[in-house]
N, C-alpha and C positions, 0 to 999 in steps of 0.2 A: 443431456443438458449440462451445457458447466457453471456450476455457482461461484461467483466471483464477489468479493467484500472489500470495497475501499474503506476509507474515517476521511475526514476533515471540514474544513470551512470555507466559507463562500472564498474567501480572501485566495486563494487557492485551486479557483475553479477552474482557469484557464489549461492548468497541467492534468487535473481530473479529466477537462474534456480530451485533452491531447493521448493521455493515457488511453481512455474507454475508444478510441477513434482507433488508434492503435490494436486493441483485440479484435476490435471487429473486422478491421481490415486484413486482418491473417489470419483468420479461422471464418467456417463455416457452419459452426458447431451454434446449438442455442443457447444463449448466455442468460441466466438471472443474475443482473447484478444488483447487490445492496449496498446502498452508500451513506455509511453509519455519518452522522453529524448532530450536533446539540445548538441548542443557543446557550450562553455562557455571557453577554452580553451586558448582562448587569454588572459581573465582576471585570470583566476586560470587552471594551467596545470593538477590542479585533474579533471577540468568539461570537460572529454570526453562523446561523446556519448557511448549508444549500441554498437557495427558494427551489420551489416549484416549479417554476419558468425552468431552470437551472437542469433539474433533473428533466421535465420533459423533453426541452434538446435532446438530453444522452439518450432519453429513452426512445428520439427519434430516431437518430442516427443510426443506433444499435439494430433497431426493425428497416429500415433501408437494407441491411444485409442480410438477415433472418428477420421476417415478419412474427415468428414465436418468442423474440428475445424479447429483454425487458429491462428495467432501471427502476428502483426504486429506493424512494428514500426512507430510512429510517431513523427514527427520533430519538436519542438516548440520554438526552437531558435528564431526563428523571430520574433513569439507571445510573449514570452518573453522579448526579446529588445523592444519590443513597448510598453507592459503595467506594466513591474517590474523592468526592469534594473534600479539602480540607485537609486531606491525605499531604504524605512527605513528598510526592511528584507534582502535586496540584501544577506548582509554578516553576519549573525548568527553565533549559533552554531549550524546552521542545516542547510543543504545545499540549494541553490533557488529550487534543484527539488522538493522538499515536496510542492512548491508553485506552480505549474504546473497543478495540480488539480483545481485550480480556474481560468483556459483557459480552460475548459474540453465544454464550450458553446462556443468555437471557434473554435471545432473537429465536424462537424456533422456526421461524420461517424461513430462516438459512438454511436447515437441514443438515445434514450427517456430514458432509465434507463440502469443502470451500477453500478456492485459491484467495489468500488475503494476499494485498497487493498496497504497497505504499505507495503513494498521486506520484511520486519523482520515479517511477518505472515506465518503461514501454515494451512493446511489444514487437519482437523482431523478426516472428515468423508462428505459427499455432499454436496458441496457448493449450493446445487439448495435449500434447508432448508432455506439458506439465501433469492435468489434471488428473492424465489416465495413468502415472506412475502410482504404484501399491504401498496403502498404508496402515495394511494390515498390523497388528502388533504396536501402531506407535500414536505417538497426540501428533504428532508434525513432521513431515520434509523440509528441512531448507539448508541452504548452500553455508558454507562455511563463513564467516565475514572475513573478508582480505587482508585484514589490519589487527583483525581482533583474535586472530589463532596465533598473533608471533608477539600479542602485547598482551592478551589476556588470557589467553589456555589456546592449546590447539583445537579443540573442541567446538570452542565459541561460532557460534551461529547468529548470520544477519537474519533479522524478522522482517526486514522489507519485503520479502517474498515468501509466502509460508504454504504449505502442503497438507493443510486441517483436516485431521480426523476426529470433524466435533462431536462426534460421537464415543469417541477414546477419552477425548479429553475431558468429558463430563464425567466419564466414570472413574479414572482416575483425578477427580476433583484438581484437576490443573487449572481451572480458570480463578477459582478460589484459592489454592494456593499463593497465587501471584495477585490478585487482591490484595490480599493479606499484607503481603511483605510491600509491595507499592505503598500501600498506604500507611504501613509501619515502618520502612525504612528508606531513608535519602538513600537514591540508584542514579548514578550517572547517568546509564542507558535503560534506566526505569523497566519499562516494560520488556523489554529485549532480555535484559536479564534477569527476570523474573523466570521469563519460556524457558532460558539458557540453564537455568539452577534446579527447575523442579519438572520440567517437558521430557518426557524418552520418546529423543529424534531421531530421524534417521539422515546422515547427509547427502544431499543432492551436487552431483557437477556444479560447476560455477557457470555453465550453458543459462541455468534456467535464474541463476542471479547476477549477471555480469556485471563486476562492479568498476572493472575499468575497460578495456577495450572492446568492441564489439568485435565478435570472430563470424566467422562464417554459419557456425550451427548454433549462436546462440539466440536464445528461447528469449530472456527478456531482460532486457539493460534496466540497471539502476540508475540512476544520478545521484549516488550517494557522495557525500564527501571524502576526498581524497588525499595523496600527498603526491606530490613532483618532487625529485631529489636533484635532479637536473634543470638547468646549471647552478640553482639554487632550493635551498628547501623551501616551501612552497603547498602551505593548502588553500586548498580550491575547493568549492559548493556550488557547484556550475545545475542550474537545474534545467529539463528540458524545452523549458516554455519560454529561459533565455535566447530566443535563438541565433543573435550574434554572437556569444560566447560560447554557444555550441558549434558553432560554425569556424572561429577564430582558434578558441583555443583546443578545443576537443577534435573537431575536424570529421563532424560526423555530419552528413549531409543526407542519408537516409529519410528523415522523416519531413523532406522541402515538401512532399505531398503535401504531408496531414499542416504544416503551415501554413501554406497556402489556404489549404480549405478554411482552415479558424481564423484565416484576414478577412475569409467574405463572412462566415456568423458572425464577426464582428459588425458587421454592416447591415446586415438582417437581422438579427437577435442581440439588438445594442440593450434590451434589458437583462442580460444576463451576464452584461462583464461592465 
């Protein structure tokens, strides 16, 4: 079984679904996936949850390919108010779900190791490539960030794609660690550099986080923000669920499938988008 852990909010659902369609289409393997989400709603009417409806689509989909897989939502609202509300990241430019990941040792039902996966990822051939790499000795695998080894240390690591040894990481008290400073000190990339400052990682190819072009053996594209230097300087946030922008300016036509499929749930399952 591969345990798989997204974050976010309904607002957002469209690329969650594109994602989870995505793993299941390239592996044959049993997925539990958990998909951390809060309501937040009082303070910001963008922070709704998943619904319901929301997760049982994924968790349909997912069993269309493996009958033993699964989707499920879990609720961190509470975990939230009690160890980030009001903290120095509450209010970025990126929403508190990316921070949800560091209460991931206050889900035991994740279990010992878990591919964490940001919604702007897909999937470009078996996630199990990922899962089945050794992470013996460390809290996490993940791939280098593109931008961030040549502007902030060589070292620096994107967390859009993470290789969880939650079982490491409880013992060396990393989840609390990076609490702490979150909610004690203004972080540009908040939570990322939390992992970055107090995580013993190990780095992974850029196969399994490909932040700009898709190659033949890579594992699983980001749509992270980028920059074009050519013919002018140029950043871009092109995410997958854009699919004329993905098509125009990225030039990635790969996933016409899984598009296709989520133009007809839009038209069967109009309560969920």
């Amino acid at each position: 079984m591969i345990s798989i852990v997204y974050g976010g909010n309904r607002k957002i659902y469209e690329g969650l679904l594109m994602s989870v369609m995505s793993v299941a289409k390239f592996t044959n393997e049993q997925l539990c996936i958990n998909v951390l989400t809060m309501d937040l709603s009082d303070s910001d009417p963008r922070f709704t949850p998943f619904s319901d409806q929301q997760i049982a689509l994924l968790d349909e989909i997912v069993k269309k390919k493996n009958p033993q897989s699964k989707v499920v939502k879990v609720d961190m609202t509470e975990l939230y108010k009690k160890y980030l509300l009001g903290g120095k990241n509450h209010g970025t430019a990126y929403t508190p779900y990316t921070l949800l990941r560091l209460m991931i040792d206050q889900t035991p039902q994740i279990g010992d190791k878990a591919i964490y996966l940001d919604i702007d990822t897909m999937s470009c051939s078996d996630i199990k490539q990922l899962y089945e790499q050794d992470v013996e000795g460390y809290d996490f695998l993940a791939c280098k960030d593109y931008m961030g080894r040549f502007w902030i240390r060589p070292s620096y690591c994107n967390a859009g794609v993470l290789l969880m040894n939650i079982k490491h990481m409880k013992e060396s008290q990393l989840f609390e660690k990076c609490r702490k400073l979150v909610y004690e000190k203004k972080l540009y990339f908040s939570d990322q550099t939390a992992l970055n400052k107090y995580g013993k990682k190990k780095h992974l190819p850029f196969k399994f986080n490909e932040q700009r072009n898709i190659k033949d053996d890579t594992v699983v594209k980001h749509f992270c923000k980028g920059i074009k230097w050519v013919p002018f300087f140029n950043v871009y946030n092109i995410k997958q669920w854009q699919k004329d922008s993905v098509h125009k300016n990225l030039k990635i036509f790969m996933f016409d499938d899984i598009y296709a499929e989520v133009d007809k749930l839009k038209i069967s399952h109009t309560e969920c988008f």
